[in-house]
N, C-alpha and C positions, 0 to 999 in steps of 0.2 A: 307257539303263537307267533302268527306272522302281525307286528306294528303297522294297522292303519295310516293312510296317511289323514283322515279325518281325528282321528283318536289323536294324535301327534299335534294336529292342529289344536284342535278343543284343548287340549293342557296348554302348551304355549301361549294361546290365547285369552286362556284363565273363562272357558264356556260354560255355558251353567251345567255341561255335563262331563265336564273337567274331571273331576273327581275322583267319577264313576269310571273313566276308560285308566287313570291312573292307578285308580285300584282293580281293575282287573291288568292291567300289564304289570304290577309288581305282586301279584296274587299269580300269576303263571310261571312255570318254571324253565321253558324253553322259553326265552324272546328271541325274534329275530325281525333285521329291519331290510328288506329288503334296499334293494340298490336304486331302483325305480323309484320306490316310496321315500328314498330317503333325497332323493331330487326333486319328485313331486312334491312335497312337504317345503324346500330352499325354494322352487317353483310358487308357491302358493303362499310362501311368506314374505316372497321380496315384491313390493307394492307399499305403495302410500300408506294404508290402513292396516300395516304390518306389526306386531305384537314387538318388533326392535323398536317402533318409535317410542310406544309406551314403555317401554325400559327404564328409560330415564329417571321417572315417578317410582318407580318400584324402591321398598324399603329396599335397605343393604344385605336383609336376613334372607330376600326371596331373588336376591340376584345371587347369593352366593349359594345357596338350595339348586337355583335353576345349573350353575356353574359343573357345582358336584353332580347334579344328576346330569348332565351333559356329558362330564369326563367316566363315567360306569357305565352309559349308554353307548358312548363311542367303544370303550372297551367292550362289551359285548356283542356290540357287529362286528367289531374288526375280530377278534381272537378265534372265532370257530375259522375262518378262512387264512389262518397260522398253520405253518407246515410243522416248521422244527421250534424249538426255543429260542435262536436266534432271533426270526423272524416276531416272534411274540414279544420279546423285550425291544427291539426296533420300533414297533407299533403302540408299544406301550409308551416309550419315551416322546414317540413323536406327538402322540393323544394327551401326555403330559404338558410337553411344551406349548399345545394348541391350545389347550382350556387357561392354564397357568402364565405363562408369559403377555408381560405388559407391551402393550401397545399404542405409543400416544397417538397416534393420530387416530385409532378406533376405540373411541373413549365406552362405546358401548361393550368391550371385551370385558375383562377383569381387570380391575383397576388397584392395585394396593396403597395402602395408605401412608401414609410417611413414618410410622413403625416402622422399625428396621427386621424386626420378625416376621411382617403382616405374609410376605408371599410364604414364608416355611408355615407357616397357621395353616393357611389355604392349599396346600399341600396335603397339610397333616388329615383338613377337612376332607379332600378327595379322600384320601387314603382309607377315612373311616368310612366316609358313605360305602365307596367298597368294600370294605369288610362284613358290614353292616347287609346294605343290601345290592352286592353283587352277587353273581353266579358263578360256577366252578369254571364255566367257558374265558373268565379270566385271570384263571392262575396261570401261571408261567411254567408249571409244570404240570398240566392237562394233556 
């Protein structure tokens, strides 16, 4: 299944057919996101009326959901276009550091809490979402 950049929109967006493209992208077992679509999509998000303003509002439960499915989604386009294993652990560390590390001055990234555990948590959460529901396209030895 090649990812819509409409389908991408509507869940981001929280559409009322949100749902439905969500559960047919994690009900397929090839996903792929094209390069185009995955610009089109930062294309079509970044604007006044863009689904980061409303972030803000969002519970803590559905930004760290949005977080984890971010970090198995990035791994998923990035790992079929892996040559060696090297190259897959490089792409993996760097899609780690991208989701997971703090950033004040983009208070809309992930944010940890003043627990001294909270980013190993948030970790730990990627780590299950992929187990959970990733694809064999992101083991390290595919």
């Amino acid at each position: 299944m090649i990812i819509d950049t409409s389908a991408l929109v509507a869940i981001l967006r929280d559409e009322p057919d949100a749902k439905i493209c969500a559960l047919a992208i994690e009900k397929s077992v090839n996903r792929r996101l094209s390069a185009a679509n995955f610009v089109e999509t930062s294309l079509r998000l970044d604007h006044p009326n863009n689904y980061h303003k409303d972030w803000y509002g969002w519970p803590e439960e559905r930004k760290r959901v949005a977080w984890t499915t971010m970090f198995t989604g990035l791994l998923e386009a990035a790992m079929p276009l892996c040559r060696t294993n090297q190259e897959r652990l490089f792409l993996q560390q760097v899609i780690l550091e991208r989701v997971v590390v703090f950033r004040p001055t983009r208070n809309y990234l992930y944010c940890p809490t003043n627990e001294p555990h909270s980013g190993g948590e948030f970790i730990a959460e990627c780590f299950e979402r992929l187990r959970t529901k990733g694809t064999r396209t992101c083991s390290p030895h595919h």
